[in-house]
C-alpha positions in Angstrom: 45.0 -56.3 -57.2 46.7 -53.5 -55.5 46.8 -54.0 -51.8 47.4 -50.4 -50.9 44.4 -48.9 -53.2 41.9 -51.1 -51.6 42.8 -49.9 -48.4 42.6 -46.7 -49.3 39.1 -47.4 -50.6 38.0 -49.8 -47.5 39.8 -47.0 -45.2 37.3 -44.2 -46.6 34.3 -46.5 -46.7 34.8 -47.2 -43.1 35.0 -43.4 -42.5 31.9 -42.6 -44.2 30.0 -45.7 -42.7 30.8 -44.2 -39.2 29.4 -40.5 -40.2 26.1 -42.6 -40.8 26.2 -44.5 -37.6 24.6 -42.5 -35.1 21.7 -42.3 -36.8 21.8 -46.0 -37.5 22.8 -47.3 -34.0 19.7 -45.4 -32.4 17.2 -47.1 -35.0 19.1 -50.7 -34.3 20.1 -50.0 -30.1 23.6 -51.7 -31.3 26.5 -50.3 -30.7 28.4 -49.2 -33.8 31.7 -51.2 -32.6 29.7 -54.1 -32.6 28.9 -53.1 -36.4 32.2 -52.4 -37.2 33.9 -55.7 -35.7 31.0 -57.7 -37.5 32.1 -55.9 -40.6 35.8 -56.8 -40.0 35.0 -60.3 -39.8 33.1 -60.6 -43.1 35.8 -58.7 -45.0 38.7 -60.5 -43.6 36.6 -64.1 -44.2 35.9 -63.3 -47.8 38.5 -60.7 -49.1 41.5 -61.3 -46.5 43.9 -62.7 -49.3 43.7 -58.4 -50.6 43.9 -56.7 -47.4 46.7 -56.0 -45.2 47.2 -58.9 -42.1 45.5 -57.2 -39.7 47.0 -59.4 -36.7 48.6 -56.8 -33.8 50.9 -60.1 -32.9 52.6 -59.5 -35.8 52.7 -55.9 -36.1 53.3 -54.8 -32.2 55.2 -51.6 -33.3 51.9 -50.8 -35.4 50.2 -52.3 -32.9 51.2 -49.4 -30.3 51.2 -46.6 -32.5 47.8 -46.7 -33.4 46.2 -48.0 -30.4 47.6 -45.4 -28.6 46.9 -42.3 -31.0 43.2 -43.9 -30.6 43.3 -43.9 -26.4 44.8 -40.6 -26.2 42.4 -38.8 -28.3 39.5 -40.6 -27.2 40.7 -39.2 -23.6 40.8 -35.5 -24.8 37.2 -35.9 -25.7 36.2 -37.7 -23.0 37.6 -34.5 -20.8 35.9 -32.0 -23.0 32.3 -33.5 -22.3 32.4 -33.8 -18.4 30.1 -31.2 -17.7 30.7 -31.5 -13.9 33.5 -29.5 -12.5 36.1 -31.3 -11.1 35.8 -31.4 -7.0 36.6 -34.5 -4.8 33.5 -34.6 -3.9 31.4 -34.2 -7.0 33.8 -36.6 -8.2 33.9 -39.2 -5.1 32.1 -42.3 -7.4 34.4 -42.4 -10.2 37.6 -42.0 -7.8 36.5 -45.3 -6.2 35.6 -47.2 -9.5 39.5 -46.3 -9.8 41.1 -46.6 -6.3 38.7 -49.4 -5.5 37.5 -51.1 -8.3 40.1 -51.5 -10.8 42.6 -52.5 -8.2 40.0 -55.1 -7.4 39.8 -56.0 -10.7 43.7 -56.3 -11.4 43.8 -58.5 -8.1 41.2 -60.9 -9.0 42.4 -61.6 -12.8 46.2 -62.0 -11.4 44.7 -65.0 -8.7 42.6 -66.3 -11.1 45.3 -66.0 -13.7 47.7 -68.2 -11.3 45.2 -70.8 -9.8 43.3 -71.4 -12.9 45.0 -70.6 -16.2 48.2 -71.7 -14.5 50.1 -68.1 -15.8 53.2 -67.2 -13.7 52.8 -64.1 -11.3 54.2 -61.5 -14.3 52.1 -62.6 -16.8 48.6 -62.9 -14.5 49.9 -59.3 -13.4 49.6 -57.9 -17.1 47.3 -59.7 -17.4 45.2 -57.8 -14.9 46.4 -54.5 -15.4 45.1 -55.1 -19.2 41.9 -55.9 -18.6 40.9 -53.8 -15.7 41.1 -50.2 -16.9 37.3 -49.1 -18.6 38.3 -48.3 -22.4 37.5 -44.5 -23.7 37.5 -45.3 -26.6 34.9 -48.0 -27.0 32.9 -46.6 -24.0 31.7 -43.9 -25.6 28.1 -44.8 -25.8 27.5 -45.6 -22.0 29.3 -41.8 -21.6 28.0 -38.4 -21.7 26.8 -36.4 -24.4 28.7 -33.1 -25.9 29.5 -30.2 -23.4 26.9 -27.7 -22.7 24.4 -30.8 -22.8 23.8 -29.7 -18.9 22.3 -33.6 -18.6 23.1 -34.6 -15.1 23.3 -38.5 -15.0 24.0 -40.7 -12.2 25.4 -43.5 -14.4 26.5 -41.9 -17.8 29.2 -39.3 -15.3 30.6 -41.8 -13.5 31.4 -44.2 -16.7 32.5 -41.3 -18.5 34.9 -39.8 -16.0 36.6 -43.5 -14.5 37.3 -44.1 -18.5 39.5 -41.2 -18.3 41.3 -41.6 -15.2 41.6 -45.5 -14.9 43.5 -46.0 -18.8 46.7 -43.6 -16.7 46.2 -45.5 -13.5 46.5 -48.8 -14.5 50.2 -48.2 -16.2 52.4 -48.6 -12.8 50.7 -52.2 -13.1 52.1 -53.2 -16.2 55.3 -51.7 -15.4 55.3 -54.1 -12.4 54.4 -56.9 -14.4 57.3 -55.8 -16.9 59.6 -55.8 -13.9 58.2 -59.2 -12.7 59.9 -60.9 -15.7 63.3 -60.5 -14.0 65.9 -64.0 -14.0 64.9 -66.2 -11.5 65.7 -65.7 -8.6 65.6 -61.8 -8.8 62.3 -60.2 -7.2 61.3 -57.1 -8.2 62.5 -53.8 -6.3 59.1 -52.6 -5.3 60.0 -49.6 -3.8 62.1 -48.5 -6.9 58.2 -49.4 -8.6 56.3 -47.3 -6.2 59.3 -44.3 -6.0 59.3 -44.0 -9.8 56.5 -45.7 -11.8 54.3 -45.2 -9.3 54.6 -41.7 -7.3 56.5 -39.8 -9.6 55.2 -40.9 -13.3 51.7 -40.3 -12.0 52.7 -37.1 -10.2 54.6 -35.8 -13.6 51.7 -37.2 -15.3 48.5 -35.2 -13.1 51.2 -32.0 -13.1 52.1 -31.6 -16.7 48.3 -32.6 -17.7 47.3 -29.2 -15.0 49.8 -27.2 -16.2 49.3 -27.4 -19.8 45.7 -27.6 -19.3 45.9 -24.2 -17.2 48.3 -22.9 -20.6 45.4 -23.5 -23.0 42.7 -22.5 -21.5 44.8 -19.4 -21.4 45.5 -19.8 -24.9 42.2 -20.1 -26.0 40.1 -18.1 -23.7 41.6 -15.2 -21.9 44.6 -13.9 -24.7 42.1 -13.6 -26.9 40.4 -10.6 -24.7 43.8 -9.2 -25.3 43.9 -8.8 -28.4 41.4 -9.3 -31.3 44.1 -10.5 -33.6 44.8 -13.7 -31.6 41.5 -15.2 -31.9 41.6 -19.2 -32.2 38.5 -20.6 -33.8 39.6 -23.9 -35.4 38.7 -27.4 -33.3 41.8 -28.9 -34.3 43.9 -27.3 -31.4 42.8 -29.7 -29.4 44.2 -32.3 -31.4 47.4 -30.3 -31.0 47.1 -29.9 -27.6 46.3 -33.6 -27.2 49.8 -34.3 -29.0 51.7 -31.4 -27.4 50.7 -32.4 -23.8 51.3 -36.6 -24.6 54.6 -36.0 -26.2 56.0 -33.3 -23.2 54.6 -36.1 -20.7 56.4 -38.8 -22.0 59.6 -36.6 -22.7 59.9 -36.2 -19.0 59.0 -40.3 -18.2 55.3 -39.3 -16.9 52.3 -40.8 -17.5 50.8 -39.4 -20.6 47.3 -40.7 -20.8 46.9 -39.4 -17.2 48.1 -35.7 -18.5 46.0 -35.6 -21.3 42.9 -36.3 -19.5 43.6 -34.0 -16.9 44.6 -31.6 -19.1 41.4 -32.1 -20.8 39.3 -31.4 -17.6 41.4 -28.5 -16.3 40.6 -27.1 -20.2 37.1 -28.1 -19.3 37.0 -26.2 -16.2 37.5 -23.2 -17.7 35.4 -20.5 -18.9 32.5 -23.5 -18.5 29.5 -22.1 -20.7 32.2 -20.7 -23.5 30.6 -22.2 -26.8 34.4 -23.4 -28.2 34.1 -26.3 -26.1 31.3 -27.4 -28.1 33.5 -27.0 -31.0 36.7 -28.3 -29.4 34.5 -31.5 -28.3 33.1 -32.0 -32.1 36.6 -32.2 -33.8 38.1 -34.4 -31.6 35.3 -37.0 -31.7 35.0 -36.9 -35.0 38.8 -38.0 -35.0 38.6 -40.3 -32.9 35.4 -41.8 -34.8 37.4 -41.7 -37.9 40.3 -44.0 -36.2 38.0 -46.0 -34.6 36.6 -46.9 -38.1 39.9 -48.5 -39.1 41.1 -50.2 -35.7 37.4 -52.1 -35.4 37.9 -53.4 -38.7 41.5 -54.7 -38.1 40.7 -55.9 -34.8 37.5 -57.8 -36.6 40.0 -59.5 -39.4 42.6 -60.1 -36.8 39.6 -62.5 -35.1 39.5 -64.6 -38.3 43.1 -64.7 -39.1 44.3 -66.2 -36.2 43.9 -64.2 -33.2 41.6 -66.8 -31.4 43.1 -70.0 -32.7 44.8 -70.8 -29.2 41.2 -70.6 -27.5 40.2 -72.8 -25.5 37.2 -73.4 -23.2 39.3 -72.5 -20.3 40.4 -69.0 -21.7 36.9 -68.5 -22.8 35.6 -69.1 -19.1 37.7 -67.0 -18.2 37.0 -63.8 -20.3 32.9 -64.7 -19.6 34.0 -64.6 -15.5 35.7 -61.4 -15.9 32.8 -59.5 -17.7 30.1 -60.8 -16.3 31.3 -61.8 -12.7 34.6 -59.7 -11.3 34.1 -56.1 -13.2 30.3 -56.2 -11.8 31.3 -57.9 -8.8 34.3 -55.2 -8.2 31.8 -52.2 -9.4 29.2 -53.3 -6.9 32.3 -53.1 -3.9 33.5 -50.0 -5.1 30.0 -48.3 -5.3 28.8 -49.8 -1.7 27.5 -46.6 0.6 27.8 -44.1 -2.3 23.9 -43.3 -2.0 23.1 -44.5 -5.5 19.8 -47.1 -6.0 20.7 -50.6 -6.9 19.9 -50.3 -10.7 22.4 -47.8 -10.7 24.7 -49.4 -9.1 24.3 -52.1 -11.7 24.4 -50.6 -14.5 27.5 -48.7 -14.2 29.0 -51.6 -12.6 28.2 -53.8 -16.0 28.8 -51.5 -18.3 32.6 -51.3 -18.0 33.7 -51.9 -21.3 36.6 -53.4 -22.5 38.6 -52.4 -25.7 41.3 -50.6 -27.6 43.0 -49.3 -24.1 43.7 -53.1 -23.7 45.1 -53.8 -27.0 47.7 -50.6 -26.4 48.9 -52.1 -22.8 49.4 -55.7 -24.2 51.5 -54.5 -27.6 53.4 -52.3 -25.2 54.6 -54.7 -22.4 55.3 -57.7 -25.4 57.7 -55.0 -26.7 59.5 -53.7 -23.4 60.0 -57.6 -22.3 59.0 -61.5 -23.5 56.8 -62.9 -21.2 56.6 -66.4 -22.6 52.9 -66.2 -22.7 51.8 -64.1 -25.5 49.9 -66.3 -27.6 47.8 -67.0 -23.9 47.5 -63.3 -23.4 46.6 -62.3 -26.8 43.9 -64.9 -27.1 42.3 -64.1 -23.7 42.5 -60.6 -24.1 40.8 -60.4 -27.5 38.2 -62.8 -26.0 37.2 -60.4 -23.5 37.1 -57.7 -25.8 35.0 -59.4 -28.1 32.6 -60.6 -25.4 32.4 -57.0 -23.8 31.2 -55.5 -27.5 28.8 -58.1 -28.2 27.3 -58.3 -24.7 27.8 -55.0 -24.0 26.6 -53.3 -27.3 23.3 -55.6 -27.7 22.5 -54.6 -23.9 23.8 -50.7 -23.5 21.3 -48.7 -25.5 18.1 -50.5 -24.6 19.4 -50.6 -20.9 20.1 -47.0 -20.4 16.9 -45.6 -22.2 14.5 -48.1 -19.8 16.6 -46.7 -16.6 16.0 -43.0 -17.9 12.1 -43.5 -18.4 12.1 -45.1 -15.2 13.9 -41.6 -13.7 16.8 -43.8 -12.2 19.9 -41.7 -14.3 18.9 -38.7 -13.2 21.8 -36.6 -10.7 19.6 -36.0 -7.5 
């Protein structure tokens, strides 16, 4: 049979399955990745000999590509929903789930990465800075809903806004790891790391993401008072402005998930109650639903073909620890004194979910550098993943709807 035309058919089966899964997942109080991977696995089990290898160990250039198309559009809708407008203060909790938490996270993984899976200091770096960024793309049912929802939620924010800023923050960390894989004998130059990859990628990153931000909402809102004639009513440009802002990012070496979130937000912050937003919002999420649909179902057969095989009860200790011990553990430390009640607290602190974010940062390190551990990495990584959409979509739904009756989610 032809390999390519049952692709085609599976791809647009997929696509049409996800149009139906809202209505689905609500009935069920699953998450539809946890469909999706479940569906992955039974079509890779039974008709895997017809379908593409879905492994990203063999296909890290692929691997990249479409992990990151899925991140970076996932992190233009997550901008367009925030509601609240940007302030340091209205903004204080999800600044320390980043600046407190995931740096927790990253250290804990690279210790436990050294003293008990025995990884050298590189690899347990990566290995940290892959797992400890919240995933948009797979978060998106412990986020908020569409702009103009005006829904003010004490757990739903939060989540929504660190799964935008932490995928950007966590890069300096796997450049550091990338560095760590010097010849022996040759220690990184940290303040070449912290001069380059960390101040100025981050501060081309957060500029470029304003700038182009401040050009589109000028684009889009304020020309057209100008003149009738220039009128833009199609969603898509912010799928070209997602692409136009991540490919002028990266041309100048800065971060360009960080710029396209920001630039998202500074969009966002504009003209606030304008109705385009709504239709800005709608376009890219049914994008990014429509990739989604394909990546879940690779990353499903890539379970069964081989991804896991290295497993062991070690590396599976390990990925259980991380989800249900360091990210709530970390979430609990970065959250101490905000003022929120302990169910809150818990709940945003469990509900960081892992995903396609981590899948981008492993594919892109393997292909900068060898680490000598891949196999390791891979396995524990896709682990995690798989033990954060299981737990995590079984738990999410049900969770969030008895701390809403209960008044908890409410923004006081």
């Amino acid at each position: 049979m032809d390999t390519y035309i049952i692709s085609l058919s599976i791809i647009g089966l997929s696509i049409l399955g996800m149009a139906c899964m809202p209505a689905i997942t609500r009935k069920l109080k699953v998450s539809y990745g946890l469909l999706y991977v479940l569906a992955g696995i039974v079509l890779y089990a039974f008709f895997g000999k017809w379908l593409p290898w879905p492994s990203p160990v063999w296909h890290e250039d692929y691997a990249i590509h479409i992990t990151e198309l899925a991140v970076i559009i996932a992190l233009m809708g997550t901008g367009l929903k925030i509601d609240q407008a940007f302030s340091f203060r209205r903004w204080r909790i999800p600044f320390r789930l980043v600046f407190i938490t995931m740096l927790l996270c990253i250290a804990a993984v690279s210790g436990l990465g050294i003293v008990f899976l025995g990884l050298d200091p590189a690899s347990a770096l990566l290995l940290g800075a892959v797992l400890a960024p919240t995933d948009p793309v797979l978060a998106s049912e412990v986020q908020v809903g569409p702009p103009l929802e005006k829904e003010k939620d004490n757990i739903r924010f939060p989540l929504t806004a660190e799964a935008g800023m932490n995928d950007g923050m966590a890069f300096p960390f796997v450049w550091l790891a990338i560095m760590g894989t010097q010849p022996s004998g040759q220690a990184p130059d940290f303040a070449a790391w912290a001069a380059y990859d960390l101040l100025y990628r981050l501060g081309a990153g957060i500029l470029c993401g304003y700038v182009m931000g401040r050009l589109l909402a000028w684009l889009l809102f304020h020309l057209p008072f100008k003149g009738e004639k220039m009128v833009i009513q199609d969603g898509f440009v912010a799928i070209s402005g997602t692409l136009l802002v991540y490919g002028l990012t990266e041309l100048i070496h800065g971060y360009g998930f960080i710029a396209v979130f920001v630039a998202a937000v500074t969009l966002r912050n504009n003209e606030m109650e304008h109705q385009f937003h709504l239709k800005l919002h709608e376009f890219t999420d049914q994008m990014e639903r429509m990739v989604l649909a394909v990546l879940l179902l690779l990353f499903g057969g890539s379970l069964v073909t081989g991804l896991l095989n290295n497993l062991d009860w070690e590396m599976a200790i390990f990925g259980l620890a991380f989800v249900l011990l360091i990210r709530p553990l970390a979430g609990l430390t970065g959250l101490a004194g905000t003022g929120l009640h302990l169910k809150e607290k818990l709940a945003i602190s469990f509900f960081g979910i892992r995903g396609i974010g981590s899948l981008f940062y492993l594919s892109f390190a393997f292909n900068e550098t060898g680490f000598g551990t891949e196999e390791v990495l891979w396995t524990i990584t896709a682990f995690t993943i798989l033990i954060s959409i299981v737990l995590h979509g079984l738990t999410a739904a049900v969770s969030l709807e008895k701390l809403q009756r209960a008044g908890y989610r409410r923004r006081r």
